[in-house]
Every structure is written in structure tokens, then in C-alpha cells.
C-alpha positions, 0 to 999 in steps of 0.5 A, a space after each residue: 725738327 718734325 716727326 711723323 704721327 704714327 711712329 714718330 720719325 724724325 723730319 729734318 727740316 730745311 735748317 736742321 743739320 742732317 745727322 746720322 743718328 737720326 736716320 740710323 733711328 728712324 730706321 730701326 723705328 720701322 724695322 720693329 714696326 715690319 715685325 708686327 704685320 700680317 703677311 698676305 696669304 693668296 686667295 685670301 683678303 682682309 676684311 674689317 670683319 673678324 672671324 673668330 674660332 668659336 664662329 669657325 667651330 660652330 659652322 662646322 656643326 650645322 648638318 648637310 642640307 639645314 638650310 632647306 627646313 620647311 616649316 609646317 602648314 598645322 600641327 597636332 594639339 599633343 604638342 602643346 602644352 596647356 596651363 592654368 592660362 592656356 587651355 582648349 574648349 571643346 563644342 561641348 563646353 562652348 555649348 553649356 556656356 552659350 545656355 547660361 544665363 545673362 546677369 539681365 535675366 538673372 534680375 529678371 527671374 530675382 525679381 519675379 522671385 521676390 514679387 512671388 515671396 511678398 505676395 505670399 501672405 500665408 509664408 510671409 505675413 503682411 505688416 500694416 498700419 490700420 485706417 477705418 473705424 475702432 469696429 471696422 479696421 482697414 489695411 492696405 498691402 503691396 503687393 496686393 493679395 486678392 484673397 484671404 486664403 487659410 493661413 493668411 497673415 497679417 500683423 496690424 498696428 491699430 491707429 485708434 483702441 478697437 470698439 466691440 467685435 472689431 472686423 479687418 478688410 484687407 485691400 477693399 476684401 471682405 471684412 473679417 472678425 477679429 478674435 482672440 486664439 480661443 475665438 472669442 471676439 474682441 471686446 472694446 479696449 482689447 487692442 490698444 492703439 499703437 501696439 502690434 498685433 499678428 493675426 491669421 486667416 483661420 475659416 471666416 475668422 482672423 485669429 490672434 498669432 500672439 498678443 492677446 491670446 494666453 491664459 490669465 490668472 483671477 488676479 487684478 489690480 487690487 491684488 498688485 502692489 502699487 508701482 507693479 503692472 500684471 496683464 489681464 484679459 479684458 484691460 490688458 496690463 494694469 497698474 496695481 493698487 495695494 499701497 506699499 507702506 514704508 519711510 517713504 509712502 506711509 501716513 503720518 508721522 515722518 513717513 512711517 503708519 502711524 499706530 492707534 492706541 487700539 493696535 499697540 499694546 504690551 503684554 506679557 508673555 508668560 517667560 517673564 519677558 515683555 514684548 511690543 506688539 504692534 498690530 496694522 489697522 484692520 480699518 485701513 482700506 488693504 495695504 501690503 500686510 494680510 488681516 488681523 496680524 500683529 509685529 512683536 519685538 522682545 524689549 526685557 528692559 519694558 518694565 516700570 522701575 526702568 520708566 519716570 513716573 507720570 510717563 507711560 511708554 507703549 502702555 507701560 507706566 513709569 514708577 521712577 520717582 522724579 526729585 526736585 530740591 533733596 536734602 541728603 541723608 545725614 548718613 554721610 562721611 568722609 573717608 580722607 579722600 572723598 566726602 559721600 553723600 547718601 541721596 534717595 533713589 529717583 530720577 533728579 529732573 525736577 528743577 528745585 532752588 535754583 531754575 533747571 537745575 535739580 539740586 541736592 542740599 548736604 547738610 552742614 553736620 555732612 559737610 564738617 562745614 561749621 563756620 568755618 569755609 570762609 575764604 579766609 580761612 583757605 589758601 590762596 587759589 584754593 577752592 572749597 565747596 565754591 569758596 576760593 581762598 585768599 590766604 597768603 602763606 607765610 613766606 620765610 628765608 634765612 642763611 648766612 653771608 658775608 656779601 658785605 658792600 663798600 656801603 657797609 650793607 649786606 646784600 642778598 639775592 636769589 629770594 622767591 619773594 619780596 621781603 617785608 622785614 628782613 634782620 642781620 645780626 652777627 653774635 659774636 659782637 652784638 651788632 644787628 640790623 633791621 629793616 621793614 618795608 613800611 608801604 610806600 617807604 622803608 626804615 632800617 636800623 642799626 646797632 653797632 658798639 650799643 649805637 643805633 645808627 639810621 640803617 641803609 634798606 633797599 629790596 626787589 622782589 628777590 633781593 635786598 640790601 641792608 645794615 650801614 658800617 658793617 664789616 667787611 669779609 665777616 659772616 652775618 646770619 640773615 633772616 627774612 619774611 615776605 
């Protein structure tokens, strides 16, 4: 069974069985459907246009007549309202605005400006290099001056050292001296090459503005040290000449003046003092130092018993003797710890019996010598007055052991040195045993009950065994020598 698109009413097809219910639906289907509808009113129809009640609300506020407004042909300016980008101009503004100057004349009446400031050489002097002569110096400006008015100025670099009197002739203008402030021309070497120099147009001279034109002192070069420069009125800055001496500069020596004999001397002072006086070589062509003038440094120690005879240091002559080979005075003794030796006073440089060497003899009474510093006669390792000794001390041990072997023989250790002759013995009994190492063999015997018996002896250089047949767990006193 069908139904229908808009409010899906049942369609009986020609197969489907009628049934009520489905009429009795589609009818109440379309009466809900009546209740929705819009009755027609007359005079009224229906449109796709809605009008609302606001629309109806807003026409109802529009005067009588509003639809005959007539706009007007001009208004007056109070209506409008000016701001920062809407403003009136009034003829007279137009007027000021049309009298300004363009930016092509501005440039114009800029650059007449500038020519008129360059061509004014007495506000703004000229600068130049010079051609011509040392005597006759050319200079060319631009723009060019036609005259050379008071007060002209002009700043040169001379090309070459100026000759006597030198003239200036500006762009083919007549030649003009050249002097100093004071209007003294210029003698030869006064405007050196390569140096400026400002002058201006004073009458008929051009006179120094700066360089050349101040006061100067007498001084020279001779009155400078070398290495400084002073300016001067005719050679302008020179190089001093008085030599400067130090470590580094002086004569002779490594570097430093190098005294005579007649500029040193010692003398003395009058407070029992000595001074060194060191005076400059008056000979000498001027150095940095004035005249006759001596240095003088306190030396109190200067003094002859503090010299070497035969030495003279600064004019001072030496008084300590100097020795050679000396022989001590036999006042000499010995206190248990030191032995003294009293030698004379001097200076020990002299070499005596053996070459270099200054030596002092103590006699034998001094030294308790006698015969008897023999190397002999001293311990081993011992050294005396330049004798080493070779005398072994006795070495000796004793004690008493029962560390009696299997073998008989008694064995004892822990000695500090290698026994020679070692003896057993024990007293209650009479038995002994001896033993003595022969060099390359040993030998030992033994006494038991009056019976000598050939003695087991062996040692280290710690230890030995000695005895044969001895008891066992029985004390035997030992002794041993080394």
C-alpha cells in the first residue's frame, strides 16, 4: 500500500483489501491538518512577502508629506566641520603659497650662495699647493679672486723650501712678499716643503696668520739634549746636541763615563768619614752636567785595614797583609771538644805548599800529634787529621744454652758477627769444647771424662755449632770471639 508525500495518507492499491481503519485514519490525518490553516480575509490576499509588526510600527512613524523632501542646491560652510584632514583655504593662503619658492630655484639661489661664500677669500681663506720658484711661489684658487683685498687669506703648502724674500702671486695677481707677523721677510729655509703655512693680505704684504710668526727664546741646539727638538727663528725645530750620559750612551766601559784618575779622588771629610768624589771631565766637549761639579757617596768602610796590601781601591791603599804557607802559633789548645789554633791576622790568598791553596801548618806539640795518628792506631772508619783508621774492635759474646742437637753439638744464632774462636764448657762435669776458625778450615775439640775427641765446628756469620757427644737438655755456658 502507497501513501501520499505531504501528510502520508494510505493509498489502497488495486490488490489491497479496503480496510476501514485506514479510511477512518487518513480522515482524522486531515482534519488535524484544517486546524493549521490561514482563513481568507476579503480585500485581503496572500503573498510570499511577510510583513512583520515592527515593519508595520515603523510606517506608522513617517510624517505626512515625507515623501516631498527636496534636497538643496549649496549649503552654507558653519555645517561643515573641519579636522586635521579637511580644512578650508582661503585666497589669501592660496596667494602665500603660490609666491613660495620652487625646490629649482631654491638650488639656484643655494648655489649662487656657495659660489659668493668661496669667492670671499677674506671670511674664508683659500688652501693651496704652490708651484713657481723657492723666491717666487704661485698659487691657483677656484673660484678665482680678482683682487687681493686686506685681509685676504690664503693657506700655502710649500712644494720646495722657500730661497730669501720669497713672493706669493695668487691666479697671474701681482706678486706679493711673504713675511713673518712682525714684517720681516723671510729668510732661506723659513717655510720648509710640505708644511702649511696661513698668511693674509695686510697693504702690500701677506703676513704670517700662524707658523713662523712667535717669540723665541736664545736657546740652540747646543743647549738641548740629544734626542729633544726646540724651535728657532731662522731653522725652525732642531735637534739638540748636548749627549746624554747613561748605561746605555756613555764611553767606555760597558756603557757608563769612564773616570780619569785626575776626576777621582778620596778625601776626607773632617767627621772622620770618608767620601768617593767623582768629578765629570771638565775636558770633555758639554754633556748633561754643568762645570767643575764633583758626585760624592758616604763609603765609612773606605779605610786601608779593610783593603789587601798591594791594592788600592779609589786612591785608598790596602794595609791587610796577605799569607801564604803560615805556621800556627804554638799558643794553642784543646778544649775536649775543639782543638784552637791560634794563626796571625791577614788575609790567607797567597797559595803556599800546595798550588791555590793558602795552607796553615799546626805544629806537632799543637796537634798532641806525636806518632801516634797512624791509621793503625784509629778505629775503622774513623777519620783523623786526613787518617781514616782501619782498627777492628774486639767483637765478643757470651751466654748460656742447652740447644744441644742429635749430633751432640751446641748450636747458637743470633750473633752479630762471624766468630772466630768460640768454647763450651759446662763446670759441673769438666767437659769443654773449642773451636777456632783456621781461614779456609776450622778444627774443634772436645773433652769428655779426660778424652779429647775431634770436635764437630761449623759457623755463619751469625751462628755456630760446636761440641760432639754432648748431653742433651743440660746447660752449657758458651763464649765467642769475632
Amino acid at each position: 500500500m502507497q501513501t501520499t508525500g505531504n501528510l502520508g495518507l494510505k493509498k489502497p492499491e488495486g490488490t489491497d483489501i479496503v480496510d476501514i481503519a485506514d479510511l477512518n485514519g487518513n480522515m482524522d490525518i486531515l482534519d488535524n491538518a484544517v486546524t493549521s490553516k490561514v482563513d481568507k480575509v476579503t480585500g485581503k490576499q496572500l503573498s510570499t512577502n511577510d510583513y512583520t509588526a515592527a515593519e508595520k510600527t515603523k510606517l506608522a512613524g513617517v510624517a505626512a508629506g515625507a515623501t516631498n523632501y527636496v534636497h538643496p542646491a549649496t549649503h552654507p560652510p558653519a555645517i561643515i566641520t573641519q579636522d586635521a584632514s579637511n580644512r578650508f583655504v582661503t585666497d589669501t593662503e592660496k596667494t602665500a603659497w603660490n609666491a613660495k619658492e620652487t625646490p629649482t630655484g631654491a638650488q639656484a639661489k643655494a648655489d649662487a650662495a656657495v659660489a659668493a661664500a668661496k669667492a670671499d677669500y677674506i671670511r674664508q681663506p683659500g688652501y693651496a699647493a704652490t708651484s713657481g720658484t723657492a723666491t717666487a711661489y704661485t698659487a691657483v684658487l677656484t673660484p678665482a679672486p680678482t683682487t687681493t683685498p686686506d685681509g685676504f687669506g690664503i693657506t700655502i703648502v710649500p712644494h720646495v723650501t722657500n730661497g730669501a724674500s720669497p713672493t706669493l702671486s695668487v691666479n697671474g695677481l701681482a706678486a706679493t712678499p711673504l713675511k713673518d707677523q712682525k714684517g720681516v721677510a723671510f729668510a732661506a729655509g723659513k717655510l720648509l716643503v710640505g708644511k702649511p703655512y696661513t698668511f693674509r693680505k695686510v697693504g702690500t704684504d701677506f703676513l704670517a696668520a700662524s707658523g713662523g710668526g712667535g717669540e723665541y727664546g736664545t736657546a740652540t741646539a747646543a743647549d738641548v739634549l740629544a734626542g729633544k727638538t726646540i724651535g728657532t727663528e731662522n731653522n725652525g725645530v732642531v735637534n739638540g746636541t748636548i749627549p746624554v750620559r747613561n748605561a746605555n750612551n756613555g764611553v767606555g766601559g760597558t756603557g757608563h763615563h769612564t773616570a780619569t784618575e785626575s776626576s777621582v779622588g778620596v778625601y776626607t771629610s773632617g767627621d772622620t768619614q770618608n767620601y768617593v768624589y767623582v768629578r765629570p771631565n771638565p775636558s770633555m766637549s758639554r754633556v748633561a752636567y754643568e762645570g767643575d761639579t764633583w758626585v760624592r757617596a758616604a763609603a765609612p768602610d773606605l779605610i786601608p785595614q779593610n783593603l789587601l796590601a798591594g791594592k788600592t781601591v779609589l786612591g785608598m791603599a790596602g794595609a791587610i797583609a796577605q799569607k801564604g804557607q803560615t805556621t800556627a802559633s804554638i799558643n794553642t789548645a784543646w778544649d775536649g771538644n775543639n782543638l784552637w789554633a791560634r794563626i796571625p791576622l791577614g788575609a790567607y790568598l797567597t797559595p803556599g805548599g800546595t798550588a791555590n791553596t793558602a795552607d796553615i801548618q799546626i805544629p806537632v806539640a799543637q796537634a798532641r800529634a806525636d806518632g801516634n795518628i797512624q791509621s793503625g792506631n784509629i778505629r775503622n772508619g774513623v777519620w783523623v787529621y786526613g787518617v781514616q783508621g782501619t782498627l777492628q774492635p774486639k767483637l765478643y759474646a757470651e751466654g748460656v744454652s742447652s740447644n744441644v742437637g742429635s749430633n751432640g753439638a751446641l748450636y747458637v744464632e743470633g750473633l752479630a758477627f762471624r766468630p772466630k774462636v768460640v768454647i763450651v764448657y759446662r763446670t759441673a762435669n769438666g767437659t769443654f769444647a773449642a773451636g777456632a776458625d783456621m781461614g779456609n778450615w776450622t778444627r774443634g775439640i772436645v773433652n769428655t771424662n779426660g778424652q779429647f775427641y775431634g770436635a764437630i765446628f761449623e759457623l755463619t756469620n751469625s751462628s755456630f755449632w760446636l761440641g760432639y757427644a754432648l748431653y742433651q737438655q743440660v746447660d752449657y755456658n758458651w763464649s765467642a770471639w769475632g
